[in-house]
VOKE-148651 format. One record per atom (N, C-alpha, C): residue number from 1; x, y, z; atom name. Coordinates in steps of 0.001 Angstrom, whole numbers, plus 500000, padded with zeros to 6 digits. Layout:
// residues N
+-----+--------+--------+--------+------+
: pos :      X :      Y :      Z : site :
+-----+--------+--------+--------+------+
: NUM :      X :      Y :      Z :   CA :
...
+-----+--------+--------+--------+------+
// end
This chain:
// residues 24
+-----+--------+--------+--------+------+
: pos :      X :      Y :      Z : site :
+-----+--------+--------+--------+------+
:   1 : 500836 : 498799 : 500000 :    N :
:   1 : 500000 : 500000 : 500000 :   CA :
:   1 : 500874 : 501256 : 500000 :    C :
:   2 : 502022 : 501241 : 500959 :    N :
:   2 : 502787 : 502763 : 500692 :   CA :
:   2 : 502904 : 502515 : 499286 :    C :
:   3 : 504018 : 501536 : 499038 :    N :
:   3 : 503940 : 502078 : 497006 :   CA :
:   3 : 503370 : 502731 : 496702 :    C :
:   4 : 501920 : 502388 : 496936 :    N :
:   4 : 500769 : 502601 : 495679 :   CA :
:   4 : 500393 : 504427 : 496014 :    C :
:   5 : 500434 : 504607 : 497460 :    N :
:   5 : 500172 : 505492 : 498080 :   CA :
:   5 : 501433 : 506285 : 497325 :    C :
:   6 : 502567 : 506536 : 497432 :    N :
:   6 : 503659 : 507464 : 497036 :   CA :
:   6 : 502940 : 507610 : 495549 :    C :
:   7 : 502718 : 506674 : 494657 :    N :
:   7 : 502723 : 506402 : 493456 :   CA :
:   7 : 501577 : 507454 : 493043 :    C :
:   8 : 500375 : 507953 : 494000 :    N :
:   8 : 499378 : 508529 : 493829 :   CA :
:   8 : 500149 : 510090 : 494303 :    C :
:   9 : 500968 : 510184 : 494868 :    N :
:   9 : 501541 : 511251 : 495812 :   CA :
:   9 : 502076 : 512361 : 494663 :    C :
:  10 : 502748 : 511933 : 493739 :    N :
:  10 : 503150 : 512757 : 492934 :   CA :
:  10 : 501782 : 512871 : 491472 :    C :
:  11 : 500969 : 511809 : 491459 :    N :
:  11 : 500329 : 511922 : 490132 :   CA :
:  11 : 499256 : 513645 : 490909 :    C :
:  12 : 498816 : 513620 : 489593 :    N :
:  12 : 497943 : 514732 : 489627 :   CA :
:  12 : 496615 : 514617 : 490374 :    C :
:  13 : 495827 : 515662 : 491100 :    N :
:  13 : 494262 : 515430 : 491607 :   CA :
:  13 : 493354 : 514691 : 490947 :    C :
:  14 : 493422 : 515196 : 489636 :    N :
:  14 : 492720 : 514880 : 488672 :   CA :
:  14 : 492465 : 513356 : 488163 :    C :
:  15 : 493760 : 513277 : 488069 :    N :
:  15 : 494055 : 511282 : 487718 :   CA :
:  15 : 493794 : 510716 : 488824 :    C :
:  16 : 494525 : 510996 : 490495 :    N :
:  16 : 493685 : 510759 : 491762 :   CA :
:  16 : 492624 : 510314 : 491599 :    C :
:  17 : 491021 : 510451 : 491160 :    N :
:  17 : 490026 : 510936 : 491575 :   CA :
:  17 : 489126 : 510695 : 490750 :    C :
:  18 : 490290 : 510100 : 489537 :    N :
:  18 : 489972 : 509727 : 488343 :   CA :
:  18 : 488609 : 508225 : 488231 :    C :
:  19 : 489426 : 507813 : 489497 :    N :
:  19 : 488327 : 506120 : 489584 :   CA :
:  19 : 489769 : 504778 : 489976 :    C :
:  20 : 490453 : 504907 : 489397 :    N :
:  20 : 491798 : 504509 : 489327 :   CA :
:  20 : 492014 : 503993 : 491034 :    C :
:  21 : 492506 : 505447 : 491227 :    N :
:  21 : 492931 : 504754 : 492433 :   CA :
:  21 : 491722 : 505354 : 493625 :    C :
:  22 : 490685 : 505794 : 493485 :    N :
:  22 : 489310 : 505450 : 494076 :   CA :
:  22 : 488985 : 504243 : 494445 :    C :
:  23 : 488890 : 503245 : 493229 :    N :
:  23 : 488545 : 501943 : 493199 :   CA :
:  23 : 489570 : 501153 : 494458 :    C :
:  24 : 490687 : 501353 : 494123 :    N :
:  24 : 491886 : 501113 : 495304 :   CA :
:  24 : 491610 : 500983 : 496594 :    C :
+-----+--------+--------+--------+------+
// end
């Protein structure tokens, strides 16, 4: 989960929030 968590850390709000890593 950190991975995935850092991995979201730098992407954008947008892609965030996207469903992607929502679904997560």
């Amino acid at each position: 989960m950190n991975k995935l968590k850092k991995n979201y850390s730098f992407k954008p709000i947008s892609w965030k929030y996207s469903g992607e890593d929502f679904s997560h």
